[in-house]
C-alpha positions as a printed Julia matrix, in Angstrom:
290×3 Matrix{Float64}:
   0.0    0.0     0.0
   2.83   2.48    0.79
   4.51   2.03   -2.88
   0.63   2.27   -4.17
  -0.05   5.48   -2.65
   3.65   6.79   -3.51
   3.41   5.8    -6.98
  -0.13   7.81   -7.13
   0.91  10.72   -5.26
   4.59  11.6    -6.56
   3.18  12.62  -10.39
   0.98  15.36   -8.37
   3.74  16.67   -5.96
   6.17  16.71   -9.33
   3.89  18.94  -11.14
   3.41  21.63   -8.33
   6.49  21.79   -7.83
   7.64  22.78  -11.8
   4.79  25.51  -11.29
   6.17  28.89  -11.67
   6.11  30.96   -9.07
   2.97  32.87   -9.77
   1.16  30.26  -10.0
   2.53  28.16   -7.31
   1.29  30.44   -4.93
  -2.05  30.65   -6.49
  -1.94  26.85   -5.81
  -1.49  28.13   -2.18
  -4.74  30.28   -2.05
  -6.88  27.37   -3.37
  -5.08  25.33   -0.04
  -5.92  27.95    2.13
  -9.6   27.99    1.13
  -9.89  23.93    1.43
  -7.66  24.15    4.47
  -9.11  26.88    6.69
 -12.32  27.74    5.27
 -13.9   24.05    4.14
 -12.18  21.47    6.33
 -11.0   23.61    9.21
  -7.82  21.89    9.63
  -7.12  22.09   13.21
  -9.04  25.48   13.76
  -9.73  24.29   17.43
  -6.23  23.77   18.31
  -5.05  26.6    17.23
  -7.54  29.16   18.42
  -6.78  27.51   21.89
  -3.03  28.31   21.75
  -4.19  31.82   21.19
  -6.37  32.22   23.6
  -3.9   31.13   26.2
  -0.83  32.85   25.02
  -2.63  36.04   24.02
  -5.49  36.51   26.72
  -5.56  40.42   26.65
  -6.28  40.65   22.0
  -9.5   40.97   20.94
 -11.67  38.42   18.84
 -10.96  40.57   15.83
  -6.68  40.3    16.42
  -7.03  36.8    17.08
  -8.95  35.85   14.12
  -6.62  38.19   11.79
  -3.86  36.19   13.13
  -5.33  32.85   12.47
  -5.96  34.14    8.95
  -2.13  35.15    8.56
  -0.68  31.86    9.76
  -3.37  29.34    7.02
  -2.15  31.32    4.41
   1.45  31.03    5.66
   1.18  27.06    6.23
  -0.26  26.59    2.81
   3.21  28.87    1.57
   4.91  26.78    3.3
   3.08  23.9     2.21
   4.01  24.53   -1.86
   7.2   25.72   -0.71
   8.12  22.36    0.58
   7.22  20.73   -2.07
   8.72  23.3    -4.21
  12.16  21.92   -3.27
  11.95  19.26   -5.04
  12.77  20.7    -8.29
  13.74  24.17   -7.23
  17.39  25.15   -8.68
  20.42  26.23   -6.09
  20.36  29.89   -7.59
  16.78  30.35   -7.08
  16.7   29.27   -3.32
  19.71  30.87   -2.71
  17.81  34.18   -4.33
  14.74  33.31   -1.98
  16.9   32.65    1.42
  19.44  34.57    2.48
  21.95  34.77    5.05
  22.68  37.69    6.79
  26.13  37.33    8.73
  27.44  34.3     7.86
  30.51  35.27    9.43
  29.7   34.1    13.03
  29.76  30.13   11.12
  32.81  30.91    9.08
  34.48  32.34   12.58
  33.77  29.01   14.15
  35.08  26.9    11.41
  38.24  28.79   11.8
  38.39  27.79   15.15
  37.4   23.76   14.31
  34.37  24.07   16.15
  31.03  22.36   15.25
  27.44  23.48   15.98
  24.4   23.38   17.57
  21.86  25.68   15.18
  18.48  25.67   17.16
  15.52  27.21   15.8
  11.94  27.39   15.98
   8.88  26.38   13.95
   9.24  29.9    12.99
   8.83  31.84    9.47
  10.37  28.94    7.54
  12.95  26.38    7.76
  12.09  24.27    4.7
  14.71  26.31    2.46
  17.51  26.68    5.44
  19.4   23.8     3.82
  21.05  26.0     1.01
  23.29  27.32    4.23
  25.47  23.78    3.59
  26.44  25.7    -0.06
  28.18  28.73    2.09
  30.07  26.2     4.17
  32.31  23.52    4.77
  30.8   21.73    8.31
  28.77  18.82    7.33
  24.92  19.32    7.85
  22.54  16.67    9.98
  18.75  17.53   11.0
  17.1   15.52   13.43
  13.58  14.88   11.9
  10.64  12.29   13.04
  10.65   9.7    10.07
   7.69   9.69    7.86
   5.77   6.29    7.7
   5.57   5.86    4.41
   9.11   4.44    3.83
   9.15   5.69    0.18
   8.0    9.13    0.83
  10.6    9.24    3.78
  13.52   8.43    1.14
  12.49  11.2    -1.13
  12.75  13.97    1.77
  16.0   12.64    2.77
  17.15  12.45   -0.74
  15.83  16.13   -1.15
  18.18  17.35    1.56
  21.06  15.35    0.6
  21.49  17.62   -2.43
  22.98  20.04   -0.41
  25.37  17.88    1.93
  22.78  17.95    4.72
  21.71  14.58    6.36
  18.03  14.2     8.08
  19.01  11.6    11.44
  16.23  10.7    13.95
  16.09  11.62   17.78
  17.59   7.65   18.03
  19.88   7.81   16.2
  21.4   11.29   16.83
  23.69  10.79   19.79
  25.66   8.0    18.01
  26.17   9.35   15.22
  27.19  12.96   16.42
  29.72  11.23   19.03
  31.1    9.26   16.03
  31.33  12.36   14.12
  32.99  13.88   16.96
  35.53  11.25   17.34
  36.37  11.47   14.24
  37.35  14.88   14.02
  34.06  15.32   11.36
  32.95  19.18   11.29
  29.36  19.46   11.33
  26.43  21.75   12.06
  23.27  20.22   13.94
  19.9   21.19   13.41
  17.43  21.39   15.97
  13.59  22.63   16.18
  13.73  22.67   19.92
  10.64  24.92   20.48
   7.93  21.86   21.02
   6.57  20.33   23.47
   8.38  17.34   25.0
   6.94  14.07   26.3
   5.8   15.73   29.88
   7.72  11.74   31.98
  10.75  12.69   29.58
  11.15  16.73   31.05
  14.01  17.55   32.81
  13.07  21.19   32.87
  10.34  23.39   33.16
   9.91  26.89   32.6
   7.83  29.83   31.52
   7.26  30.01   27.48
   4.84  32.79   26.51
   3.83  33.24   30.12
   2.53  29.55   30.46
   5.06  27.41   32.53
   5.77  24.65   30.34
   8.25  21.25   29.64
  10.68  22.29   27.9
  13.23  20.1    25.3
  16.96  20.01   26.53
  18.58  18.12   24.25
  20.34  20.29   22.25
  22.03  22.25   25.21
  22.89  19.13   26.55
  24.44  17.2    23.45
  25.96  20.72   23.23
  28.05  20.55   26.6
  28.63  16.83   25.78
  30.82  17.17   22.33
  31.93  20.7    23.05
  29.9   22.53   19.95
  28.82  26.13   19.82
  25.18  27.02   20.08
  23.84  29.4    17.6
  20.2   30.75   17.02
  18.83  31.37   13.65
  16.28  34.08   13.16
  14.45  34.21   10.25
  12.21  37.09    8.68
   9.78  36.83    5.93
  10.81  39.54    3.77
   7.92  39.12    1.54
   5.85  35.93   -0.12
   8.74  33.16   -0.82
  11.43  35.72    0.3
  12.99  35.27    3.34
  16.24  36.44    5.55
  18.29  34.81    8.42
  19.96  36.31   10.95
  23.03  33.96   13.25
  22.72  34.98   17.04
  25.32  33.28   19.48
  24.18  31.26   22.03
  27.28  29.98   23.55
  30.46  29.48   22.17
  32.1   27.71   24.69
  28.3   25.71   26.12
  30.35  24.4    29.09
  30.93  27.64   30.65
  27.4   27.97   30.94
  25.24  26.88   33.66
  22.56  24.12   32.79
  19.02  25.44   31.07
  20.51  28.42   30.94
  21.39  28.35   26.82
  17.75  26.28   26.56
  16.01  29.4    28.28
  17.94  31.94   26.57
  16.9   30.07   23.22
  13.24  30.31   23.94
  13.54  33.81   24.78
  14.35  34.26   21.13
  11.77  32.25   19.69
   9.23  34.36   22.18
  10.61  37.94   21.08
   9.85  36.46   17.44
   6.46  35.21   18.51
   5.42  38.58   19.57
   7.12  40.89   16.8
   4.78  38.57   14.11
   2.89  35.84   15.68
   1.42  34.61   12.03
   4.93  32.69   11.33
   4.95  30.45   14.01
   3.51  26.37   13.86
   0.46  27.16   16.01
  -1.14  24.08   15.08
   0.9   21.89   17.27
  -0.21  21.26   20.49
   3.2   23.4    22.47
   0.93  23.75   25.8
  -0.43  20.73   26.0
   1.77  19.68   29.1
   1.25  23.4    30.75
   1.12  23.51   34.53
  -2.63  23.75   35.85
């Protein structure tokens, strides 16, 4: 059945993503009217993450912002599939990098990375980065269940010397890395919620005291990597810009949670400058503290 469905589905992905532009996105305003207006794809979770991170907006903010982020999802949506085809000049034309110098600093200095980020803007075309620079790229990713489907995402990040690696299998094969003198940036989304008997640490996240993933900070402090935020804008539709933000250079010298907290900080500050770019329809506060 998985072959059966891939076999049926991949001809339709293929042919959205040779769209042009133009009409891509015209693809993406048909989504959002199916998405949000017919089926209502997870309305209800996402009108309660608003109401509980932004008690004080009116009904009129709230639904403006709900309106934003459908027609951002289905961007993001076309955009993903998009990169299937898209050429390395036009992605590199579409996401920019602001100061790559903070990476280039570090590679100077033989140091690999930690790059944690949030569901945030977009991180579907952050991949390109591995064509500005020489550390090795992995991204820890939850495998897709359709084994066939789950080979052509990896093999769609490949292109670009990055590596998708699951939560499993990600301390082995950084250590070995490590070991082995291998250079190589990590990617992390570490802004969701973790499995509330798996938290080690707890704090406030848009006001709500929430569980709160470590792992990055840790691994960090285990195999002596820099930490490094990455910001991104949207500059306009399928235009966007990141800006590098230092975490910790040297993560040992810093006292536990405190690179995790500082992290979050970031991904609130974004939250609150343009809540429509953030994943709201993930359940983040499902774990919150009655």
């Amino acid at each position: 059945m998985q072959l059966i469905a891939y076999i049926l589905i991949y001809p339709f992905l293929w042919i959205i993503s040779i769209l042009p532009f133009r009409l891509l996105y015209a693809f993406s305003d048909c989504l959002y009217i199916l998405l949000y207006q017919i089926i209502g794809y997870r309305k209800k979770v996402v009108r309660e993450n608003l109401d509980l991170v932004f008690p004080n907006k009116s009904e009129v903010e709230k639904k403006l912002i709900m309106k934003r982020f459908y027609h951002h999802l289905c961007d993001m949506m076309v955009e993903s599939i998009k990169s299937m085809t898209i050429s390395e000049a036009e992605m590199k034309k579409r996401y920019q990098f602001k100061n790559l110098d903070i990476i280039h600093e570090l590679e100077k200095k033989n140091k690999s990375i930690i790059l944690m980020c949030a569901h945030y803007g977009s991180w579907e075309w952050i991949f390109i980065l591995q064509t500005y620079i020489n550390h090795k790229g992995y991204a820890i990713y939850k495998r897709i269940r359709n084994k066939h489907f789950d080979k052509l995402i990896k093999g769609i990040r490949a292109k670009y010397n990055s590596h998708l690696i699951t939560t499993k299998e990600t301390i082995p094969i950084l250590t070995r890395a490590s070991r082995n003198g291998e250079l190589t940036i990590n990617g992390f989304a570490s802004d969701q919620s973790p499995k509330k008997k798996k938290a080690f640490h707890w704090n406030e996240f848009m006001g709500i005291n929430v569980p709160i993933h470590t792992g990055a900070e840790m691994l960090a402090k285990r195999l002596d990597m820099s930490v490094i935020f990455f910001r991104v804008k949207r500059i306009k539709r399928g235009y966007y810009e990141t800006t590098f933000e230092m975490l910790a250079e040297n993560a040992k010298e810093f006292k536990d949670y405190e690179i995790t907290d500082a992290f979050m900080k970031r991904v609130e500050d974004q939250i609150y400058e343009a809540p429509e770019y953030y994943l709201w329809t993930h359940k983040r506060w499902k774990h919150r503290e009655k």
